[in-house]
C-alpha positions in Angstrom: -76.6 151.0 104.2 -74.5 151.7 101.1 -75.1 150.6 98.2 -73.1 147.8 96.0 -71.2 149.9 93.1 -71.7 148.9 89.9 -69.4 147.0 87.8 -67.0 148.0 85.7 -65.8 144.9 84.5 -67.3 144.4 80.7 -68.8 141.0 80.1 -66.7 138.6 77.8 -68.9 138.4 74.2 -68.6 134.7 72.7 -66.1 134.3 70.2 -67.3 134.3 66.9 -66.0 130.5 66.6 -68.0 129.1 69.0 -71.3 130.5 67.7 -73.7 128.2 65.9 -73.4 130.6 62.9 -69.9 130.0 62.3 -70.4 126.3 62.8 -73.2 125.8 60.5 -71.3 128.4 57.8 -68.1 125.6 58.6 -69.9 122.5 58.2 -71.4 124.1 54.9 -68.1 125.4 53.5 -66.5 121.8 54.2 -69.3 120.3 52.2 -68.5 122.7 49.1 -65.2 121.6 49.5 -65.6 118.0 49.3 -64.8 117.3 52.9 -67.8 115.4 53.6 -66.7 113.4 56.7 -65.7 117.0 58.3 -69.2 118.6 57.0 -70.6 116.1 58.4 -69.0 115.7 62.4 -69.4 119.6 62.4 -73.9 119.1 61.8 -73.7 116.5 64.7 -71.8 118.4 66.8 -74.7 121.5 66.0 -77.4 118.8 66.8 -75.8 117.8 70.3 -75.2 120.7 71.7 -79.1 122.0 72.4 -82.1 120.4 72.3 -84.5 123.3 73.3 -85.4 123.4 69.7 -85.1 121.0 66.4 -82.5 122.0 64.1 -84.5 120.4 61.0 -81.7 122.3 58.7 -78.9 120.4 59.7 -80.6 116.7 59.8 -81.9 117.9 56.0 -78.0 118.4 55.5 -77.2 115.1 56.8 -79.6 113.2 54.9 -78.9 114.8 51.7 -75.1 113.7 52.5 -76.8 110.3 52.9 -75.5 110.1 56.6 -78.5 108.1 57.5 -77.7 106.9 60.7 -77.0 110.3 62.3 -79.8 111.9 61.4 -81.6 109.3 62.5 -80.0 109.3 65.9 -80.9 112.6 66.6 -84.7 112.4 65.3 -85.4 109.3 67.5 -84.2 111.1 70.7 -85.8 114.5 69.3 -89.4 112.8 68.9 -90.5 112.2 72.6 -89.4 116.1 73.5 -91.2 118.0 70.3 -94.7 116.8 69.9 -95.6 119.9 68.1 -93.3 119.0 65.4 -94.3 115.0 65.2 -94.7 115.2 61.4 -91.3 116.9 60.4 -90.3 114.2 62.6 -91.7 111.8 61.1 -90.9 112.6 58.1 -87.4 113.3 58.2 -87.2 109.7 60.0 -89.2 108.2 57.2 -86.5 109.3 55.1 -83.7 108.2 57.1 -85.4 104.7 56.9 -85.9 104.6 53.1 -82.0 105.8 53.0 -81.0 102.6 55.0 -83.5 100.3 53.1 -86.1 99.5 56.1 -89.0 100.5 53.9 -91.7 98.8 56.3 -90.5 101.1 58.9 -90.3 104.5 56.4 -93.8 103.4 55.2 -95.0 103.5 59.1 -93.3 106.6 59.5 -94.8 108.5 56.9 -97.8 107.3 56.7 -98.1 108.8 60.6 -96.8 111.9 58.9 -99.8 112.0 56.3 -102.4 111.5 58.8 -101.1 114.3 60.4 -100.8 116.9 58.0 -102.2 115.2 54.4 -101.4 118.7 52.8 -97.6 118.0 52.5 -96.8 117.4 49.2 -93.3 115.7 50.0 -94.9 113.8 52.5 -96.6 111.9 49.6 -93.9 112.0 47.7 -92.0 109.8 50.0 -94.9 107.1 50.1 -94.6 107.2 46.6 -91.1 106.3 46.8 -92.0 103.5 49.1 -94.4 102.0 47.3 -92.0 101.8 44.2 -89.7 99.7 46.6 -92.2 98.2 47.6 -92.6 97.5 44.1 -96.5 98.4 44.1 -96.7 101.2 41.4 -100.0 101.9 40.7 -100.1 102.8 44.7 -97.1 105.2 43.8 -99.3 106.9 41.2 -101.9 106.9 43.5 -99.6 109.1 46.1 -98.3 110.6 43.6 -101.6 112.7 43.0 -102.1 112.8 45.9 -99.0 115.0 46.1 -100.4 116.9 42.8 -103.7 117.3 44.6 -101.4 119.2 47.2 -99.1 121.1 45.0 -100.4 121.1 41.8 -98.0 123.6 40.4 -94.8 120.8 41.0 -93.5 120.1 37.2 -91.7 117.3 38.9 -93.9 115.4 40.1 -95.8 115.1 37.0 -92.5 114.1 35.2 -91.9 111.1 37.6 -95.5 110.2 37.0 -95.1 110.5 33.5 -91.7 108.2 33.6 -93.4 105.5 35.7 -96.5 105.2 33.1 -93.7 105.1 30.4 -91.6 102.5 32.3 -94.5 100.6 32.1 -96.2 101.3 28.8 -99.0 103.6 29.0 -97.9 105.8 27.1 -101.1 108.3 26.7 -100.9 109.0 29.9 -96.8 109.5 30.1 -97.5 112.0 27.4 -100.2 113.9 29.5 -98.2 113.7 32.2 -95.5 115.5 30.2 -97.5 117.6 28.5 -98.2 118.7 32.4 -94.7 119.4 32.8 -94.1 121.9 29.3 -97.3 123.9 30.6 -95.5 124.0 33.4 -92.0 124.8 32.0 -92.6 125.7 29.0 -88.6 126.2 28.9 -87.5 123.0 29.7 -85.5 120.8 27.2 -86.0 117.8 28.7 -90.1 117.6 29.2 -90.4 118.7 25.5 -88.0 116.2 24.7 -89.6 113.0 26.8 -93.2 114.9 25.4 -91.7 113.9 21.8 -90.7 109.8 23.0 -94.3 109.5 23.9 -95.8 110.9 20.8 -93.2 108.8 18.9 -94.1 105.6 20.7 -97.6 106.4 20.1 -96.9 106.6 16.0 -97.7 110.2 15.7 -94.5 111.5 14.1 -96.0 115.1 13.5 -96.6 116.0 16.5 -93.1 114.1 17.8 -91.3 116.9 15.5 -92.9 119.9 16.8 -92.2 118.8 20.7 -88.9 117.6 19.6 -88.0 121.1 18.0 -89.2 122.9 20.8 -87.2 120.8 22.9 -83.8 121.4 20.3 -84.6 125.3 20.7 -84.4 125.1 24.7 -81.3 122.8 24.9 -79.8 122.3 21.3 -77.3 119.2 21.7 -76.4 116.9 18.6 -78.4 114.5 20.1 -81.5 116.1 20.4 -80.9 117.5 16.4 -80.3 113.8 15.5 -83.7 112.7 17.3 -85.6 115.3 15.6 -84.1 114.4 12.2 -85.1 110.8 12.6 -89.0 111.8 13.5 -88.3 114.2 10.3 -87.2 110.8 8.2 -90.0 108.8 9.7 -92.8 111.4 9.1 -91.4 111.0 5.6 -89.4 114.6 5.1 -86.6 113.5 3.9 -84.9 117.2 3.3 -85.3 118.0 6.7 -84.4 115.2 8.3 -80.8 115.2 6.3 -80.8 119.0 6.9 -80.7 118.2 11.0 -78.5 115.5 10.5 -76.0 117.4 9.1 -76.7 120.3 11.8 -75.9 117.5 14.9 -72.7 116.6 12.4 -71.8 119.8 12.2 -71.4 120.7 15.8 -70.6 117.1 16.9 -68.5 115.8 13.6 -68.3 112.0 15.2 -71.7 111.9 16.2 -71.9 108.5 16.0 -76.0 107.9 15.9 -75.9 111.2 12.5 -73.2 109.2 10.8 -75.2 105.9 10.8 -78.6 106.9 10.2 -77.9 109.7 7.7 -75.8 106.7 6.2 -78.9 104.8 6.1 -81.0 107.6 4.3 -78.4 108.2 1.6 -78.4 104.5 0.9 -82.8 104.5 0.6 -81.9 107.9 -1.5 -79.8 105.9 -4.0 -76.5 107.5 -3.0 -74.7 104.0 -2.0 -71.2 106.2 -1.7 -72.3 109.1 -0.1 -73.6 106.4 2.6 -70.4 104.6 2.5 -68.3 107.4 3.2 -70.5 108.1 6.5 -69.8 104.6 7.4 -66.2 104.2 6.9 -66.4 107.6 9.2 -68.6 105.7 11.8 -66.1 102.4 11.7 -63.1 104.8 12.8 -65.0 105.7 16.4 -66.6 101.8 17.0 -64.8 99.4 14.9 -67.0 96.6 15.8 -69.9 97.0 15.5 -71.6 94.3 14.4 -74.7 96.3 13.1 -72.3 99.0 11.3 -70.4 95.8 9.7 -73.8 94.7 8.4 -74.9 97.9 6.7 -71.5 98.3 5.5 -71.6 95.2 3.7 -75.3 96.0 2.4 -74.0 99.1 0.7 -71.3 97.5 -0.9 -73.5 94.5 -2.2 -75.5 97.4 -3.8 -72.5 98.8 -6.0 -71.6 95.2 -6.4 -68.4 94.8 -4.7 -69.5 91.6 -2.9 -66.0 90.3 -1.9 -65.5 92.7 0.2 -69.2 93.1 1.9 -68.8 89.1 2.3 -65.6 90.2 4.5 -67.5 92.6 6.1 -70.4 89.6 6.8 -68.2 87.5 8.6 -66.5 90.0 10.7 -70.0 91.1 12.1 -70.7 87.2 12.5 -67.9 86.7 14.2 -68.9 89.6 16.6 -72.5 88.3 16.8 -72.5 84.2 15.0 -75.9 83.9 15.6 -77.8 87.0 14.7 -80.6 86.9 11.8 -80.7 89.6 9.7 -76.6 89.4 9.0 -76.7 85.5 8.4 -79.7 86.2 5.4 -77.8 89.1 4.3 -74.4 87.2 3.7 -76.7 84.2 1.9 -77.8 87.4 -0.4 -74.5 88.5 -0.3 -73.2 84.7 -1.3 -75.6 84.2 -3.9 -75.4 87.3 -6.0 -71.6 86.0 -6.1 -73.4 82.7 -7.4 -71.4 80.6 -4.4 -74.8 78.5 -4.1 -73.5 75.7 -1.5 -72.4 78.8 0.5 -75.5 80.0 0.6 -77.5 77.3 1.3 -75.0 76.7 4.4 -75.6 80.1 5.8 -79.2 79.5 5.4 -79.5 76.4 7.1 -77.7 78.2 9.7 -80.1 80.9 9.5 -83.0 78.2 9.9 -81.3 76.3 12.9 -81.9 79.8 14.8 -85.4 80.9 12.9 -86.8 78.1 11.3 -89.9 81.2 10.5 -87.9 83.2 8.0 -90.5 83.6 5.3 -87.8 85.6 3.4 -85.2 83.0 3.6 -87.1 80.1 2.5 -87.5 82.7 -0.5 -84.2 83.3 -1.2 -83.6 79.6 -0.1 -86.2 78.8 -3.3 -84.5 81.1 -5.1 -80.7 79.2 -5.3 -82.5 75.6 -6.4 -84.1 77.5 -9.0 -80.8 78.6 -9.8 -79.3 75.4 -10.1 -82.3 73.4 -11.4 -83.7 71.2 -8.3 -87.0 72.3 -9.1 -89.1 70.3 -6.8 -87.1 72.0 -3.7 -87.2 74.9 -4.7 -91.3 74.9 -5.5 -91.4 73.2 -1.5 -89.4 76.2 -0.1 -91.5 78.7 -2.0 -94.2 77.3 -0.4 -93.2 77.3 3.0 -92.3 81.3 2.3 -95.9 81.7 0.9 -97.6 79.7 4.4 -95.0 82.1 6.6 -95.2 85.4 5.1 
C-alpha cells in the first residue's frame, strides 16, 4: 500500500488585518483620533466575533466611551455562558446601568457583585456612586470605606470622601480625609490645596498657610498664590500676604481676584490711591461689577471725592437695586456730601429690604441730628442700640 505523499502546498497565514490585534490596535488608534463612532463599531465587531472567552478590555473601552447600550448587550448574552466570571459581569453591567440612569438595576447588579467577591475595591466604589444617586450619602460613605478597608492605599477614594463631608459641612472630617490624601501624595497640588479650604473653614488660618504653601510649591498657579496671600491677610501678616499678591500679579498681571483684594488691603493700610489704581485696573477686565463699583466708590469717599463715588453708587445699584451694603454706603456717601433728604431716601430704601440694619438706623440718627429733629433722631438711636 503506498503511502499518501506529503504536501507541499504551504498553508495560507491570516492576514495581519483580520487578526484581533490589528483590530483592537484600529479601534484604539480611532479613539486617539477622535473618531469615536468608528472606535467604537470596530470593539463590537471584536465582541461578536467569539464568545469562547470575555473580552472584559473592550466592554471597559466601550463604557469609558459612554456607549452604554453595547456593552451592555454583550454582558447580558455573556452572563449565562461565563459563570466563573459572574462578578466582572456584574460589575461591568452595574456600570452600564448607572451609565443609562437605571440605578435600582446597577444597585442589584453590584450588590450581587459584592457578595461575591467583597474584596473589590471598585466594586464599592460603584455602590457608592449609587447611593449618591440615590441620594443617600451617609450609605456612600459607608461604601466608601468599605472600599478603603479594601484598598487602603487609594488617595482617591479618600478625596471623594473628603469632598462629600465638605459638600455637606463636616468639615473635620473632610480635612482628615485630605490629610489622607497628602500622606498619600504628598506631591499633589490639589489635596494640599482642598487640605488648606478645610482648615480655612475651620478658622485655623495658620495651619491653612502652611497646607496652602505646600500646595503653591507642587502646582504654583496665580490662583493658588492669591489664596495663600489671603489666609496670609486673614492670619494677620500683612507683608506676606501683599508679597504673594504681587507674585500671582506678577505672573498673571489681570488676575482679577489679586487686583481686588490687594486693592482691599491697601485701602485698610491707608493707601486709598495705591488701592484705586488696582481697581481702575480690575474695572478694565469686568466693568460691572457691582461689588468692584461699591469698593470703588468707598475708596473715593475716603479721599473725599464723593461726586464721583455717588456715580459709582448708582451704577452698582443699577446693576444690583436692591443690595444692602451698597444702598448704606451711598446714604454715607450722600451724607458726607450733606444731601440729607437723599439720604434718608436711600435709607428708607435700605429699610424696605432690611428693616434690622443696626448700622443704618445709626447713620439714620445721625442726619436728624444733623438737621435738628432731635426726638427722631434719639428714636432711631435707639432702635440701633436694641439691634446691634
Amino acid at each position: 500500500m503506498d503511502l499518501p505523499l506529503a504536501s507541499n502546498v504551504k498553508r495560507k497565514r491570516p492576514s495581519l488585518q483580520s487578526s484581533y490585534l490589528w483590530n483592537s490596535l484600529q479601534a484604539q488608534w480611532y479613539h486617539w483620533l477622535g473618531k469615536t463612532d468608528e472606535a467604537i463599531q470596530n470593539w463590537v465587531d471584536l465582541l461578536n466575533r467569539d464568545c469562547s472567552k470575555p473580552r472584559f478590555k473592550e466592554v471597559r473601552y466601550l463604557i469609558k466611551v459612554q456607549a452604554y447600550q453595547e456593552a451592555r448587550d454583550y454582558l447580558e448574552r455573556l452572563e449565562s455562558q461565563h459563570q466563573e466570571d459572574s462578578a466582572e459581569i456584574s460589575y461591568l453591567l452595574a456600570r452600564c446601568y448607572l451609565g443609562q440612569a437605571l440605578i435600582p438595576q446597577a444597585k442589584e447588579m453590584i450588590e450581587q457583585a459584592i457578595y461575591l467577591k467583597p474584596q473589590q475595591a471598585n466594586y464599592w466604589d460603584v455602590l457608592a456612586d449609587c447611593y449618591l444617586e440615590f441620594g443617600n450619602w451617609r450609605e456612600a460613605i459607608r461604601a466608601l470605606d468599605n472600599s478603603l478597608r479594601a484598598a487602603p492605599q487609594h488617595a482617591e477614594t479618600n478625596y471623594r470622601l473628603g469632598i462629600i463631608y465638605a459638600y455637606h459641612e463636616e468639615y473635620l472630617e473632610a480635612l482628615r480625609c485630605f490629610q489622607g490624601c497628602c500622606q498619600l501624595r504628598p506631591r499633589e497640588s490639589l489635596y494640599w490645596e482642598m487640605k488648606a479650604e478645610m482648615h480655612l473653614l475651620l478658622e485655623q488660618a495658620s495651619d491653612a498657610c502652611i497646607s496652602f504653601d505646600k500646595a503653591l510649591w507642587y502646582g504654583g498657579t496665580p490662583d493658588l498664590a492669591a489664596r495663600l496671600a489671603y489666609c496670609y491677610i486673614q492670619n494677620k501678616e500683612i507683608k506676606k500676604g501683599i508679597q504673594y499678591y504681587k507674585f500671582a500679579l506678577k505672573y498673571e498681571p489681570d488676575h482679577y481676584d489679586s487686583l481686588s483684594n490687594l486693592a482691599a488691603v491697601y485701602q485698610n493700610e491707608g493707601r486709598s490711591q495705591d488701592a484705586l489704581n488696582l481697581l481702575e485696573r480690575a474695572k478694565t477686565i469686568y466693568p460691572q461689577d457691582p461689588i468692584l463699583l461699591n469698593n470703588m466708590a468707598f475708596t473715593l469717599v475716603y479721599q473725599g471725592r464723593t461726586r464721583k463715588a455717588e456715580e459709582y453708587y448708582r451704577e452698582a445699584l443699577e446693576l444690583v437695586p436692591n443690595h444692602p451694603l451698597i444702598l448704606y454706603n451711598l446714604s454715607v456717601c450722600l451724607t458726607r456730601k450733606g444731601n440729607w433728604q437723599d439720604g434718608i431716601d436711600s435709607l428708607n430704601q435700605l429699610f424696605a429690604i432690611d428693616p434690622n440694619h443696626s448700622a443704618g438706623w445709626a447713620l439714620l440718627g445721625n442726619i436728624y441730628d444733623q438737621i435738628d429733629q432731635l426726638d427722631t433722631a434719639i428714636d432711631c438711636y435707639n432702635k440701633a442700640l436694641k439691634l446691634a
